[in-house]
C-alpha positions in Angstrom: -16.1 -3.3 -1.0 -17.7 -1.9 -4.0 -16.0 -2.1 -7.2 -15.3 1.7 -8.7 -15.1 3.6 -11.8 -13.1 1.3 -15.3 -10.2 3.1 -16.0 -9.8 0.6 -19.4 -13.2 1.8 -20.7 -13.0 5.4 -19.3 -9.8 6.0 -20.0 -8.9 4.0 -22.9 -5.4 5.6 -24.3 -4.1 6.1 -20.7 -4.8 2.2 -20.2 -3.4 1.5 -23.6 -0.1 3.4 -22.2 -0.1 1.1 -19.3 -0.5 -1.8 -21.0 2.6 -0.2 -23.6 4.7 -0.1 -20.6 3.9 -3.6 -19.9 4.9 -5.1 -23.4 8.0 -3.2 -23.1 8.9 -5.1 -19.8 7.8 -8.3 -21.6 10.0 -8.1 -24.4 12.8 -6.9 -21.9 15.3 -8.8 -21.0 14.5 -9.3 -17.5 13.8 -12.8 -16.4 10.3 -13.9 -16.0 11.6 -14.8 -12.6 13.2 -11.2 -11.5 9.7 -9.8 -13.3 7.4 -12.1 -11.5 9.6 -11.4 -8.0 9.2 -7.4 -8.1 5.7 -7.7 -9.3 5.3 -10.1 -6.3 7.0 -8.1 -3.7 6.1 -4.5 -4.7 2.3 -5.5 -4.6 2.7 -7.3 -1.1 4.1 -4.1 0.2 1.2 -2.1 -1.7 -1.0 -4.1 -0.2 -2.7 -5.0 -3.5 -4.2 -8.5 -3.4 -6.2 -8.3 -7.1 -1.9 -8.4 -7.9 -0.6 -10.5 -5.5 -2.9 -12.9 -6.6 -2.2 -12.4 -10.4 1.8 -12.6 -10.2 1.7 -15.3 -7.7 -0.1 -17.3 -10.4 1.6 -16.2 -13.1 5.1 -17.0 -11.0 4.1 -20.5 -10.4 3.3 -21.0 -14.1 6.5 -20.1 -15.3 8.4 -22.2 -12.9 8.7 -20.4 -9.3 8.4 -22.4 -6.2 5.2 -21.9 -3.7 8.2 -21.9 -0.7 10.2 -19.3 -2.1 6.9 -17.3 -2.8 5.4 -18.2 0.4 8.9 -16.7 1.8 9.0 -13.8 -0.2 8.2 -11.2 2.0 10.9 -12.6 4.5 13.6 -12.7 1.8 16.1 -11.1 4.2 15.6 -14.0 6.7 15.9 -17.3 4.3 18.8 -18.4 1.7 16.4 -19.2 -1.0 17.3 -16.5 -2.7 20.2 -15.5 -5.2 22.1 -12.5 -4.8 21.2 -11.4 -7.9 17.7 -11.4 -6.7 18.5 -10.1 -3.1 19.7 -6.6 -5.1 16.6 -6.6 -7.2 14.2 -7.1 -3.8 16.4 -4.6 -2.3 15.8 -2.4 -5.2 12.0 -3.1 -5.3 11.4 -2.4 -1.7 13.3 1.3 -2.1 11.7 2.1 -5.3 8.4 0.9 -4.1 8.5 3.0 -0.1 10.7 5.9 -2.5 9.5 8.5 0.6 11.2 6.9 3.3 15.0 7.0 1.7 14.3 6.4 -1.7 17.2 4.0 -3.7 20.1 3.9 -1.6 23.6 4.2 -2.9 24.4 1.3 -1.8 21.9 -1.1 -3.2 23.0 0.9 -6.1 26.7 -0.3 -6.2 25.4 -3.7 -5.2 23.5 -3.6 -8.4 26.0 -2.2 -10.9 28.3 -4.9 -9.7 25.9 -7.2 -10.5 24.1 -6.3 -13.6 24.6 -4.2 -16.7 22.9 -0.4 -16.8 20.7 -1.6 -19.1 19.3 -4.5 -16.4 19.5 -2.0 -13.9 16.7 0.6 -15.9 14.4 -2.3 -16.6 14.3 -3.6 -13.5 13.9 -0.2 -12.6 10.6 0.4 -14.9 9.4 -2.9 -13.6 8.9 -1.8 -9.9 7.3 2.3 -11.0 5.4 0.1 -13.5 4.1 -2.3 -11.3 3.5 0.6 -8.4 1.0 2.0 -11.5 -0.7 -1.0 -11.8 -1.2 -1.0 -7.8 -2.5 1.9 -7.6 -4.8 1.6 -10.6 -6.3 -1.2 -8.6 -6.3 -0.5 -4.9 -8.1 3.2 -6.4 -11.0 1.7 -8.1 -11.0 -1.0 -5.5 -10.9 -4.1 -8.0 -11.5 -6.9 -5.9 -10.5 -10.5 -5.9 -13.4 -12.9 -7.5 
């Protein structure tokens, strides 16, 4: 697989308003845990190893577990994970396959029992931001080195 056209250097103010997008869900206050899980997650069902492989790095650096990771895409088979972070899977999977039912009511009412609104919107922007970054990848076919 050939590596294609560099969106950064193409494209320098759209990347910049990527990158915007990704301080704001740094400075959030989502845990680097719930960030690193949908980046995790949404980019497994993407398909996108160049992210996979970032987040699962990035994961274990701050403190994730290679079981739980190695796990991740079987979350609804295994306790090792919270509720808290069984909502924001849920969430992550819906946002991320939005054609096939999109965010169900019911994950929802799961979520606003579980989180403020505010928590609710950023993990929201985490899983369309990370879905960008996907797709910015997997398009210009950036490859693991």
């Amino acid at each position: 697989m050939e590596e294609r056209i560099d969106i950064p250097t193409l494209e320098p103010a759209a990347y910049k308003a990527m990158r915007g997008l990704e301080e704001y869900l740094q400075n959030s206050k989502l845990s680097k845990t719930h960030l690193e899980l949908i980046k995790i997650r949404a980019s497994q069902i993407n398909g996108c190893a160049f992210c996979i492989n970032m987040h699962t790095a990035d994961a274990l650096k701050y403190g994730e577990t290679p079981r739980r990771i190695f796990l991740l895409n079987a979350w609804r088979e295994t306790e090792l994970f919270t509720e808290e972070e069984r909502v924001i899977l849920a969430i992550t999977e819906e946002v991320t396959l939005i054609n096939q039912h999109g965010l169900s009511d019911e994950t929802y009412k799961k979520a606003e029992k579980l989180f403020e609104p505010n928590y609710i919107a950023q993990i929201i922007m985490a899983v369309i931001t990370i879905n960008g970054w996907n797709r910015m990848v997997i398009s210009t076919n950036k490859i693991v080195k």
